[in-house]
C-alpha positions in Angstrom: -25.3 -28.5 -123.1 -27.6 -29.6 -120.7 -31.2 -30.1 -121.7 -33.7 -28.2 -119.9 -35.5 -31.0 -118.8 -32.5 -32.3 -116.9 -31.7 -29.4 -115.6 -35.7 -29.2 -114.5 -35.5 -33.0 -113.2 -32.4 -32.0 -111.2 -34.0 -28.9 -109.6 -37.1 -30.6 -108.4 -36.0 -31.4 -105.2 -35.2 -28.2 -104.0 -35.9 -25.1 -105.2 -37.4 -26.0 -108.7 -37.7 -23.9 -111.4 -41.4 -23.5 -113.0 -42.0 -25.4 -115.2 -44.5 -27.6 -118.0 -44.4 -30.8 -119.5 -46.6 -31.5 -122.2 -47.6 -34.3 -124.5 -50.0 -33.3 -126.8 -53.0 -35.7 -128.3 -50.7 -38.5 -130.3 -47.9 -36.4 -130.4 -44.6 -38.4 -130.6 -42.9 -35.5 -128.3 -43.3 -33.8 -125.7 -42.8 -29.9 -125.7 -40.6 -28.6 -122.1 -41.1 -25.3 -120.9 -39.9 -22.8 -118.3 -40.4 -19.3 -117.6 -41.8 -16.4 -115.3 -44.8 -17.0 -113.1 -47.2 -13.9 -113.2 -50.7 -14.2 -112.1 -53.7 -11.8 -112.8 -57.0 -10.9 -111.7 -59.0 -11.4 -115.1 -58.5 -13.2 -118.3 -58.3 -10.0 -120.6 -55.2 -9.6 -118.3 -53.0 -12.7 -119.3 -50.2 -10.7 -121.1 -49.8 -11.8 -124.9 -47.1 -9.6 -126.5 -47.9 -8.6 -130.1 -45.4 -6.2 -130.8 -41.9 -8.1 -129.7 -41.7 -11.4 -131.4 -44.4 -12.8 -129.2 -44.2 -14.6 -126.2 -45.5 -18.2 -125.9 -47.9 -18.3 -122.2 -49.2 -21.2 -120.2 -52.2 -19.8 -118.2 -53.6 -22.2 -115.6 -57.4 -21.2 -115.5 -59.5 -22.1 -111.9 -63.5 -22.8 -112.0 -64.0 -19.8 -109.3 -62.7 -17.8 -112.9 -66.4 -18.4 -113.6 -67.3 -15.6 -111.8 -66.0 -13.3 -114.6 -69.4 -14.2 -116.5 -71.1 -12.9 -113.5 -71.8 -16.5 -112.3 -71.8 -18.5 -108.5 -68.7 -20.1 -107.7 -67.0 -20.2 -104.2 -64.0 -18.4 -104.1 -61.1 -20.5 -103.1 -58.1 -18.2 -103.6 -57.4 -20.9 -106.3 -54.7 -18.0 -108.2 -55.2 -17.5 -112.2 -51.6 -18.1 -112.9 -49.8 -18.0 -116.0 -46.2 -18.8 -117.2 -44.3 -16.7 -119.2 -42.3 -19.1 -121.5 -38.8 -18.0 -121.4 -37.3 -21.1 -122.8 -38.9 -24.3 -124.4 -37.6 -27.6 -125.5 -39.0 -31.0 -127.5 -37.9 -33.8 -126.5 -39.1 -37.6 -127.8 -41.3 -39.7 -125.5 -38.6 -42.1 -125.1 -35.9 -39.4 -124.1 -38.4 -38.0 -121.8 -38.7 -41.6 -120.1 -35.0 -41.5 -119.7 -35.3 -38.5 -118.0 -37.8 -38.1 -115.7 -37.3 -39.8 -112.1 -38.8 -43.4 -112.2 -39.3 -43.2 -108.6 -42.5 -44.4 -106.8 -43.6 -41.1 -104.9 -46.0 -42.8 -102.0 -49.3 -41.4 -100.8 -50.6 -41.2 -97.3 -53.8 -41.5 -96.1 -55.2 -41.4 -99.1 -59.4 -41.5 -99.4 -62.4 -39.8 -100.3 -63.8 -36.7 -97.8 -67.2 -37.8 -98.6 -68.3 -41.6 -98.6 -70.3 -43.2 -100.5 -73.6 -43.0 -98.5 -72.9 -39.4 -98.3 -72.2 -38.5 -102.1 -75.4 -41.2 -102.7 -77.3 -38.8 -100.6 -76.3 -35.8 -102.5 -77.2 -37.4 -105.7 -81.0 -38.3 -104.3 -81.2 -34.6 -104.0 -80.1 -32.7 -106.7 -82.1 -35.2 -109.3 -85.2 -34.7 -106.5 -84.6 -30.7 -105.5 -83.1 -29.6 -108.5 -83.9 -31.9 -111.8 -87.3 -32.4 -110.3 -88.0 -28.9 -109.8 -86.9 -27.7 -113.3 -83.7 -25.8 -112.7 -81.9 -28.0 -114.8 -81.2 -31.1 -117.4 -78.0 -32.3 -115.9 -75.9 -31.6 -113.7 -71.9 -32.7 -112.6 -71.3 -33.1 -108.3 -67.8 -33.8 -107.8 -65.9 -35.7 -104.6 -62.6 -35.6 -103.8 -59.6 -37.9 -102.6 -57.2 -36.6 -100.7 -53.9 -37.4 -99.5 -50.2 -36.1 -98.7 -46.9 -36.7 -99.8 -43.5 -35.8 -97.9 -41.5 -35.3 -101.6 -41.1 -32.3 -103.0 -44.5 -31.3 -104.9 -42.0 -30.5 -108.1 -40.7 -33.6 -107.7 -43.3 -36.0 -107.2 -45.5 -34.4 -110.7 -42.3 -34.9 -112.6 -42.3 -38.9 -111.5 -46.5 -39.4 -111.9 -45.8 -37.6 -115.1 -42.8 -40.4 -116.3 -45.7 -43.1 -114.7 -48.4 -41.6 -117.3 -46.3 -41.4 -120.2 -45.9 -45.3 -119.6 -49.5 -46.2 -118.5 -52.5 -43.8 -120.3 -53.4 -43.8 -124.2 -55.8 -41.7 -126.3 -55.5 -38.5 -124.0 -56.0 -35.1 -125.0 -53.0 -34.1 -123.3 -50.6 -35.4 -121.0 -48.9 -33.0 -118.6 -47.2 -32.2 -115.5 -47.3 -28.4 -114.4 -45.3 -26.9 -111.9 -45.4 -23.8 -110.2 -45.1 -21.8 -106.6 -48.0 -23.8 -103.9 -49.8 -25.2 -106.7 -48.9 -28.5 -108.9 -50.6 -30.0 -111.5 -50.3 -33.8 -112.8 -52.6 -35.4 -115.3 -54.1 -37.4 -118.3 -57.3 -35.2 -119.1 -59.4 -36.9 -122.1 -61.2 -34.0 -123.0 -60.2 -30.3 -125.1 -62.4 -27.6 -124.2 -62.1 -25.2 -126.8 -58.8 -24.5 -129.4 -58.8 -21.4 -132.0 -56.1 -21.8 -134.8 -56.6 -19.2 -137.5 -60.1 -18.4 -136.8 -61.7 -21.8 -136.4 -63.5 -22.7 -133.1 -63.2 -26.4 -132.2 -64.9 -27.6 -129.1 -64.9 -31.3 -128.2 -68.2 -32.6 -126.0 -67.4 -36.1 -124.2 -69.5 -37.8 -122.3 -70.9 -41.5 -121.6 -68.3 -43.5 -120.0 -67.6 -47.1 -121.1 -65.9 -48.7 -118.3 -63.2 -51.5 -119.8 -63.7 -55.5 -117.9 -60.9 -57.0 -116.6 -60.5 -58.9 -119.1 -60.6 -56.4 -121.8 -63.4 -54.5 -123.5 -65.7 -56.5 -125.9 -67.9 -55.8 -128.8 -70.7 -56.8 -126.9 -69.7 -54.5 -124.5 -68.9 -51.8 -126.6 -72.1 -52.3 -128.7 -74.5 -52.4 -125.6 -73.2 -49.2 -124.3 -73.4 -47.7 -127.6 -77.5 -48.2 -127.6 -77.2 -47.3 -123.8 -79.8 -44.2 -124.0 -78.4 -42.9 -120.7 -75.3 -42.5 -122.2 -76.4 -41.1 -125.5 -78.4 -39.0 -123.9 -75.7 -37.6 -121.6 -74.1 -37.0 -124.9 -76.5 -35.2 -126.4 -77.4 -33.1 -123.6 -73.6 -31.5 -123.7 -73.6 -31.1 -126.8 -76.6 -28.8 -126.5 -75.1 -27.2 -124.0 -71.4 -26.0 -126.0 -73.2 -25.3 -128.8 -74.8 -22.5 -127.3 -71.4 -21.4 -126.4 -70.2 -21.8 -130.0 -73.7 -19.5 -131.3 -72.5 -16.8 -129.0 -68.9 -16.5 -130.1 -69.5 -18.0 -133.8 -71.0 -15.6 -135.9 -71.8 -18.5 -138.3 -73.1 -21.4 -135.6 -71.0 -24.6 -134.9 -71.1 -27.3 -137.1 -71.3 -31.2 -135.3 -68.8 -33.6 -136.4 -68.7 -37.1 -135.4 -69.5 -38.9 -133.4 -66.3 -40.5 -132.3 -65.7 -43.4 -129.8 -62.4 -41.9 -127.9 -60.4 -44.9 -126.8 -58.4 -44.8 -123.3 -56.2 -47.2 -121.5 -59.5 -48.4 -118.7 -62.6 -46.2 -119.9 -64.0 -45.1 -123.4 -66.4 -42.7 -124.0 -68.4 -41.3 -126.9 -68.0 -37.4 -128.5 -68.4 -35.2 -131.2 -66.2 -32.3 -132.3 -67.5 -29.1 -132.6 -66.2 -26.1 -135.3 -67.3 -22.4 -136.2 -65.0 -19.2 -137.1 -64.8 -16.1 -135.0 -63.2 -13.3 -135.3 -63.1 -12.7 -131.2 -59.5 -11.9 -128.7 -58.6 -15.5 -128.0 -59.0 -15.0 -124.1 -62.7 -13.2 -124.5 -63.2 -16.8 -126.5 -62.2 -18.6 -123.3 -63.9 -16.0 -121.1 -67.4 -16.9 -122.9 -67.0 -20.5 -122.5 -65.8 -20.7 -119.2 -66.8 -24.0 -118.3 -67.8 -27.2 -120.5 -71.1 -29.1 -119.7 -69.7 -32.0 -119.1 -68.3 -30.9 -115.8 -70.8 -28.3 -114.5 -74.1 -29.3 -116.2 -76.8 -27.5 -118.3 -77.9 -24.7 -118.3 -74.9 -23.2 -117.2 -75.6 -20.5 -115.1 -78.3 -22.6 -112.8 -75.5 -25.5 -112.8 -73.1 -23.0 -111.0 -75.5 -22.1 -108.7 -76.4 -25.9 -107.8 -72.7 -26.9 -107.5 -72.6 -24.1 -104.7 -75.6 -25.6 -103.2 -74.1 -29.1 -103.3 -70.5 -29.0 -103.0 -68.4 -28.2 -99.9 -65.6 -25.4 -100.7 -64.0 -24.6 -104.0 -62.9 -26.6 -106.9 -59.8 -25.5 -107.0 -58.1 -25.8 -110.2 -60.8 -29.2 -111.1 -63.1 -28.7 -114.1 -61.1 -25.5 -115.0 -58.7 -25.9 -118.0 -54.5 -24.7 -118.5 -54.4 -22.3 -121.8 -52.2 -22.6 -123.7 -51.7 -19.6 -126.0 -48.5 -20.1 -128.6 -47.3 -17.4 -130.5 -46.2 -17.3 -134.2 -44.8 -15.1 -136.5 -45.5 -14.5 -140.5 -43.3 -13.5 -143.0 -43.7 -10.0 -142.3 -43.3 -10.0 -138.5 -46.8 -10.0 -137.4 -47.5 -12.2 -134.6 -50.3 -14.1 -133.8 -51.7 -16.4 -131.3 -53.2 -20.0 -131.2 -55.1 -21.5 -128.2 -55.4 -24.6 -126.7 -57.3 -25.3 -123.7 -57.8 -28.4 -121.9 -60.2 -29.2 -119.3 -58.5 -29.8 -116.3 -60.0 -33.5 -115.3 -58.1 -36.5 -114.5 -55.9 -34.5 -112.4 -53.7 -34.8 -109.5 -53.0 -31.2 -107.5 -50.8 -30.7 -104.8 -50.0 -27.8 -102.8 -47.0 -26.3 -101.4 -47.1 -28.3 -98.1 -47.7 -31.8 -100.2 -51.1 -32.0 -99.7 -52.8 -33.8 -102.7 -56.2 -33.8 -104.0 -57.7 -35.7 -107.4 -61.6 -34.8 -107.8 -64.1 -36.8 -109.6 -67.6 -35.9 -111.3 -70.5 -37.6 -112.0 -73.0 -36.2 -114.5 -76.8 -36.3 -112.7 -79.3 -36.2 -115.0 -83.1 -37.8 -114.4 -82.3 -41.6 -115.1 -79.1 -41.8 -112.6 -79.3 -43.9 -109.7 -77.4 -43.0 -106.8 -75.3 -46.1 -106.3 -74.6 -45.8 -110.5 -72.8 -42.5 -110.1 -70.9 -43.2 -107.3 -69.4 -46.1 -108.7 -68.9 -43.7 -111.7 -66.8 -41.0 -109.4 -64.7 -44.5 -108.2 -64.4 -45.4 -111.5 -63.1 -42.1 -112.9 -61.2 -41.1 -109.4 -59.2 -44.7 -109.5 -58.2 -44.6 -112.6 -55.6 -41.7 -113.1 -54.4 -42.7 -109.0 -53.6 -46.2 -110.5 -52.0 -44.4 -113.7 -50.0 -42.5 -111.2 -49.4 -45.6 -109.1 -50.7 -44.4 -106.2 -53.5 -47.1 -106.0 -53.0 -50.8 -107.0 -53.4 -51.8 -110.1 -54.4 -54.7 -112.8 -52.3 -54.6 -115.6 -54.7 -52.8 -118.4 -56.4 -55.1 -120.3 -55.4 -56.3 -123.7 -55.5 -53.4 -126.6 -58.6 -53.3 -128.7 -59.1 -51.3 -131.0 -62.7 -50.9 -130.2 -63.6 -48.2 -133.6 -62.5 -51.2 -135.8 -65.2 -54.0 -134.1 -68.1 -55.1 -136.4 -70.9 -52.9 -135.7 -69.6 -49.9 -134.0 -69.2 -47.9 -137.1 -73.1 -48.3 -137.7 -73.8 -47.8 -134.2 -72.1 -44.4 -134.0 -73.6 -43.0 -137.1 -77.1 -43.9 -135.8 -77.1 -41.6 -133.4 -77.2 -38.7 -136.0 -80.4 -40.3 -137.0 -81.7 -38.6 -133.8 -80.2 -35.1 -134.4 -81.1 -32.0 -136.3 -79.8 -31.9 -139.7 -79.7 -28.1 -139.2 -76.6 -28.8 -137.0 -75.0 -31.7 -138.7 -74.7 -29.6 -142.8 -72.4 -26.9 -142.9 -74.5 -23.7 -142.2 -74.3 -21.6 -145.8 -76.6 -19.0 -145.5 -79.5 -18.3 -148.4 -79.2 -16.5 -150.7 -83.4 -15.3 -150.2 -83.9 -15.9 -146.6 -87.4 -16.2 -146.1 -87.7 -13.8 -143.1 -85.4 -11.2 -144.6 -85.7 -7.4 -143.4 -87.3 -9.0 -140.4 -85.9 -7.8 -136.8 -86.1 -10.1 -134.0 -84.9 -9.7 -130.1 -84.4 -13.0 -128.4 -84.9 -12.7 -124.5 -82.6 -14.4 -122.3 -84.1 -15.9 -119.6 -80.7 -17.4 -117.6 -80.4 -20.4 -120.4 -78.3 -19.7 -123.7 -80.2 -22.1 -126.0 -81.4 -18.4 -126.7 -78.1 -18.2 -128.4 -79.0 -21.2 -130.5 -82.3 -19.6 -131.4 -80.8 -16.0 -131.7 -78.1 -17.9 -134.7 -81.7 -20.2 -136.4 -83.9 -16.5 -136.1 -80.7 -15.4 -138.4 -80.2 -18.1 -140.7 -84.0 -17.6 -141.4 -83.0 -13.5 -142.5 -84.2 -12.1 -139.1 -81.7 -9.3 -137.4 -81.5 -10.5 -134.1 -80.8 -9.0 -130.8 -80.2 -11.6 -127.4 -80.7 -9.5 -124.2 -81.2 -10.6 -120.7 -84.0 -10.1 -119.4 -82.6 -7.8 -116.5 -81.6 -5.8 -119.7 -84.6 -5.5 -121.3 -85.6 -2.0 -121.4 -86.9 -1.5 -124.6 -89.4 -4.5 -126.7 -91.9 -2.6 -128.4 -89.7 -1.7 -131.5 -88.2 -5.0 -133.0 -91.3 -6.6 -135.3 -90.9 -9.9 -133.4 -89.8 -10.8 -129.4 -88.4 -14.3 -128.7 -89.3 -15.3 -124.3 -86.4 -17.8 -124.0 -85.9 -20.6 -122.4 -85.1 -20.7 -118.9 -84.8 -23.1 -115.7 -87.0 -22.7 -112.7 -90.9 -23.4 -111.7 -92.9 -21.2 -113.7 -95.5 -21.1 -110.8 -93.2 -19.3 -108.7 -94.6 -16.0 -106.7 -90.6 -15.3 -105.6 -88.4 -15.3 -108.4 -87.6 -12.2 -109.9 -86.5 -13.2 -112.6 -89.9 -14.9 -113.4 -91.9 -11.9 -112.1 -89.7 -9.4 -114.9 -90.2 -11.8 -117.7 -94.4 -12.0 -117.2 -94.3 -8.5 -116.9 -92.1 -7.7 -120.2 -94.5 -10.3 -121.9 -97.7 -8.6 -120.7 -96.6 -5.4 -122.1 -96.0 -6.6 -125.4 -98.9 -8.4 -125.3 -101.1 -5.0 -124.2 -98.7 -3.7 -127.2 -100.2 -5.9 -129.6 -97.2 -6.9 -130.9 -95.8 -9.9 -132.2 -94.6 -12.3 -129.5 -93.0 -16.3 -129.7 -92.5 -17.9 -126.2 -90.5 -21.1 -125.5 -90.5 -23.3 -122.9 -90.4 -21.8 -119.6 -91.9 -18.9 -121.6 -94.3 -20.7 -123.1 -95.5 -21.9 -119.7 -95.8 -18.5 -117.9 -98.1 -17.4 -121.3 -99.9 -20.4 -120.7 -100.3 -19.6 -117.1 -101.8 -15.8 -118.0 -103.8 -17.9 -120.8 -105.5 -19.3 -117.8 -104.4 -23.2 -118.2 -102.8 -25.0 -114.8 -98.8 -25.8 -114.8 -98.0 -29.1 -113.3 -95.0 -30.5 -112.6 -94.9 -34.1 -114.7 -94.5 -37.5 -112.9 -91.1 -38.1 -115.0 -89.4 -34.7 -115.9 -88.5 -34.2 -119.7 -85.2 -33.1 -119.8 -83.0 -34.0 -122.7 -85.5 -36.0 -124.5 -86.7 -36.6 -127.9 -90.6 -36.7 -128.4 -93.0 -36.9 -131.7 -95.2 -33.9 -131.3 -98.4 -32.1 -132.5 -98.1 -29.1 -133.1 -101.4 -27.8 -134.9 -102.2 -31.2 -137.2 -98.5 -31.6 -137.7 -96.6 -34.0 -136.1 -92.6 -32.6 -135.4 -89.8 -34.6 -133.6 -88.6 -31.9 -131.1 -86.5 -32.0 -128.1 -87.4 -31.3 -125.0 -86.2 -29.9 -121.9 -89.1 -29.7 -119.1 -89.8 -30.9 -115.6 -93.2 -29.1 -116.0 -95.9 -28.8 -118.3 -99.5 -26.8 -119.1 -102.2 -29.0 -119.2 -105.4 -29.1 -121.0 -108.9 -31.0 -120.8 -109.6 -33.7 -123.4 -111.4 -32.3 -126.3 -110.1 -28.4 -125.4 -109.7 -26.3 -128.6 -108.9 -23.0 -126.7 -107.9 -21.6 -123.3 -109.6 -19.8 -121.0 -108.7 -16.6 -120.9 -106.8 -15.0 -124.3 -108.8 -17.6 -126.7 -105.2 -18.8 -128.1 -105.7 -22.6 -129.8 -104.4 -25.5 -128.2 -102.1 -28.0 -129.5 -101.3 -31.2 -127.4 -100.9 -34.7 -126.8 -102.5 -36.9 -123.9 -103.4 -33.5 -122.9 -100.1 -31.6 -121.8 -100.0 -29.0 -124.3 -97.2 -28.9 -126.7 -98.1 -25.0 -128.7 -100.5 -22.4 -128.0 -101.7 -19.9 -130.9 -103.2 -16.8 -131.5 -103.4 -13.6 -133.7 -99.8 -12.7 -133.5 -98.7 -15.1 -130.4 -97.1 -18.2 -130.4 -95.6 -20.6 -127.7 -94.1 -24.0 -127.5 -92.8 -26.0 -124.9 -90.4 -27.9 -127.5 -86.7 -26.9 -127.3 -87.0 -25.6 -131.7 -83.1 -24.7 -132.0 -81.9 -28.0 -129.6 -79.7 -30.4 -131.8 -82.5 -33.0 -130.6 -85.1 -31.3 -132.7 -85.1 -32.7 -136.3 -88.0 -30.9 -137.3 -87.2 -27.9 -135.5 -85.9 -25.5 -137.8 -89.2 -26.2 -140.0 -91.5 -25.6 -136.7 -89.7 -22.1 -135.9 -90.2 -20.9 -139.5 -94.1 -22.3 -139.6 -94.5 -20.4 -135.9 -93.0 -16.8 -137.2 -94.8 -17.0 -140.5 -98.1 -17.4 -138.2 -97.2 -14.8 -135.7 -96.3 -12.0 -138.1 -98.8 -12.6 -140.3 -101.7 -12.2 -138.2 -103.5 -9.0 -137.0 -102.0 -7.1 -134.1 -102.0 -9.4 -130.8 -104.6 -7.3 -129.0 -107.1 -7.5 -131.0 -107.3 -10.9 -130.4 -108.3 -10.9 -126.7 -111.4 -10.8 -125.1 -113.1 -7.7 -125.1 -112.7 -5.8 -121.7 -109.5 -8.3 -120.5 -107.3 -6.6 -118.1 -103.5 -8.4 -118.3 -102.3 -6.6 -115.7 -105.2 -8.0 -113.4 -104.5 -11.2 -115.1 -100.8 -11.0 -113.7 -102.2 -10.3 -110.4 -104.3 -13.1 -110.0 -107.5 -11.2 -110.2 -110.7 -12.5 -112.3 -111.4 -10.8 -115.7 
């Protein structure tokens, strides 16, 4: 009988069947598959069959999806497409090299839409408009090469695929996807998210180690190691997917690692993430729709800046293919796993040949222009070699870089930087020290709130996250958490900004128990009467040693501006809450039943943060009710108008 591979291979140059091929993280096979193409408007609609035997489905996932979670993304027609496996094969690696065409499929006309002086210029602005103004720590700007091919789109994935199988190493998965106007062909590093019996894993990559010529050395490997950019970058992400993982974890994430993932021309750094949920596989790929490490942080903001930056869609680049596999137990239930790779390192082509591979670089407040370009050549140039489509060395000699003196102890030193909180597993207390406590976190367009939300419960509080367009009621729960957010909190225009001083003026005018973080902290420090300034170097994804009333705590931070005091002022001017801060930009502000600190407490940069939160609550709730504590006569709402008290 003829193997369905074959029979794919001989198809491909006219009218092909569908199809995937697939070779899974240092598998020794590579799984086949054909089927029915159905595409659907949302992601609750790909159609996983529970009740007959279960149907394995292939679901090729665009970034425009992103709009499901009610965030900006252009809307490129880009089609949520899944394939309905109707019949799958395994094949070995070195059948599937026997197999596959070994044809060179040539390019035309191949180059990047913007140049280099262009995407520099894009990169001066996003660290200068948007890093520099607060609306974010990091963010990813992609370019793209295009090109066209006068093969058959079928045909031409199945060959770069053969030319992959031969050239990459150490990718997540290997695959060529097939399917009516749209093509897929690629070597992606990096998993976004998998679910196999209940346990989350997420995998965070960034930091890229580009390999000499000559072949990667220990000295190489060890300098960009200690590289804090890179670390960093790192670190940054890691933030970012575990708030993902405190929204759909009950439980947190836990960090494992870090790892030093080894490809053929590049290495980079990354930790693996894991929690258990109990949440529909596709509502777990809905709520992490996309990873950090090829939008930016937070999130929401890093949408709206790629639609600021970027011209047109994304297409199918820095989305991910799901694959959801069915099984079946020994009494005919059926269940599904997940496993979802982000779609970078990928070649698309359309249905009249045309061919596009996009490239990120992650921006973040130490890039240089000229850096990140090179980093989108980099990054770009290596899958078109791997595909044969540019010229290339051969790769340099293997390494195995994991095994060099030094690296071992380099890796592990970076935990020395992190928050034990997120490194142990995450047993809860038996006598939490805030039990029978209710908090409601408010979310300010930044999910570290979900970080803070999962520490407020660890602690014993029952917590609540709500967005602050959702607030309606925050006079009830014993304590409010202000989020986190991006933005200048001197804004007059934002709405967002005018709804969260105004929910924070009425709990104050409440009297009632009240925490504020970062961006929060800074609005109550502007109604406190202190000046906001933007810092000469902004703070985002850094670790600092900070006072925070006599006690010094190593917190991260995540802030482009700052409140300010005068040297030698105890208080501020209006709401006589105590000052804490160093060099005079103030790190905490305290009252009788308010807190606020600009330091990120629940951020996997903040060692001493779970210690600070608990310290902060105990003060707030133990205190007498918040408006007793203000000056007698003080009008908040005049306050919040701008008029003298």
């Amino acid at each position: 009988m003829t193997s369905l591979l074959t029979r794919i291979v001989n198809s491909s140059t006219e009218a092909s069947l569908p199809f995937a091929v697939i070779r899974r993280q240092q598998s020794d096979v590579v799984d086949v598959l054909t089927g029915d193409i159905v595409d659907v408007e949302n992601l609750a609609d790909i159609p996983l069959d529970w009740t007959s035997g279960g149907q394995d489905v292939l679901t090729m996932v665009p970034f425009r999806q992103v709009r499901e979670r009610g965030f900006m993304a252009t809307d490129d027609g880009a089609p949520l497409r899944c394939l309905l496996v109707t019949e799958r094969e395994t094949v070995t690696i070195a059948e599937a090299l026997a197999i596959l065409p070994a044809n060179t499929v040539p390019i035309e006309s191949l180059g990047f839409e913007t140049s280099d002086a262009d995407y520099a210029g894009i990169v001066r602005r996003v660290i200068d408009e948007e890093i520099g103004q607060g609306e974010g720590a990091n963010f990813v700007i992609r370019r793209s090469f295009r090109g066209g091919i006068e093969a058959s789109p079928a045909f031409a994935v199945l060959a770069w695929m053969r030319a992959l199988l031969l050239a990459e190493q150490g990718a997540y998965w290997t695959f060529a996807v097939h399917s009516p106007g749209h093509s897929l062909v690629g070597a992606t590093p990096e998993r976004h998210v998998s679910v196999k019996d209940g346990m989350v894993t997420m995998n965070p990559i960034s930091g890229t180690y580009r390999h000499p010529g000559a072949g990667p050395t220990a000295e190489g490997v060890l300098g960009f190691l200690s590289d804090i950019k890179e670390s960093g970058e790192l670190f940054m992400v890691v933030d970012e997917e575990l708030k993902m993982m405190s929204a759909i974890c009950p439980d947190g994430g836990r960090i494992l690692g870090p790892y030093l993932k080894q490809m053929s021309r590049l290495s980079h750094t990354e930790y693996l993430l894991e929690g258990r949920t109990g949440l529909d596989l596709r509502e777990v790929l809905r709520a992490t729709m996309f990873a950090p490490t090829v939008t930016g942080s937070p999130m929401e903001n890093a949408c709206s800046v790629i639609e600021r930056h970027e011209e047109g869609g994304r297409g199918y680049y820095s989305g991910v293919l799901a694959f959801f596999e069915s099984r079946m137990d020994g009494n005919g239930c059926v269940s599904y796993e997940l496993d979802a790779p982000i779609l970078i390192r990928t070649a698309h082509v359309d249905g009249t040949g045309a061919v596009t591979v996009s490239a990120g670089a992650t921006l973040v407040r130490l890039s240089t222009p000229e850096g990140e370009a090179a980093e989108t050549h980099a990054k770009a140039s290596g899958i078109l070699s791997a595909l044969g489509l540019l010229p290339s060395t051969p790769a340099p000699p293997a390494v195995d870089l994991n095994s060099l003196p030094g690296v071992a102890e380099a890796l592990l030193d970076r935990n020395s930087q992190l928050a034990p909180f997120w490194i142990r597993p995450q047993g809860w207390e038996q006598h939490p020290p805030l039990a029978g406590k209710t908090a409601l976190v408010i979310d300010c367009e930044d999910q570290f709130t979900e970080m803070l939300a999962h520490q407020l419960r660890h602690l014993g509080m029952e917590t609540t996250v709500v967005r602050w367009d959702a607030a309606v009621d925050i006079s009830t729960a014993d304590l409010v958490v202000f989020g986190p957010g991006p933005g200048d909190p001197r804004s007059d225009t934002s709405r967002r900004l005018a709804t969260v001083r105004t929910l924070m003026l009425a709990r104050l005018e409440a009297g009632r128990p009240l925490l504020a973080v970062c961006l929060s902290h800074q609005l109550l420090s502007i109604l406190a009467g202190l000046p906001v300034e933007a810092l000469p170097t902004p703070r985002q994804g850094t670790r600092l040693d900070a006072d925070v009333f006599g006690t010094r705590a190593s917190l991260g931070f995540y802030n482009t501006f700052a409140a300010m005091a005068e040297p030698g002022q105890l208080a501020t001017p209006r709401l006589n809450l105590e000052i804490s801060a160093d060099n005079g930009i103030v790190n905490a502000l305290r009252g009788e039943g308010v807190a606020s600190i600009q330091g990120h407490l629940e951020s996997v940069l903040s060692t001493d943060g779970l210690a600070t939160l608990e310290r902060l609550i105990r003060s707030v709730l133990s205190g007498p009710a918040a408006g007793q504590s203000f000056a007698e006569g003080l009008s908040l709402r005049r306050l919040a108008a701008g008029q003298p008290s």
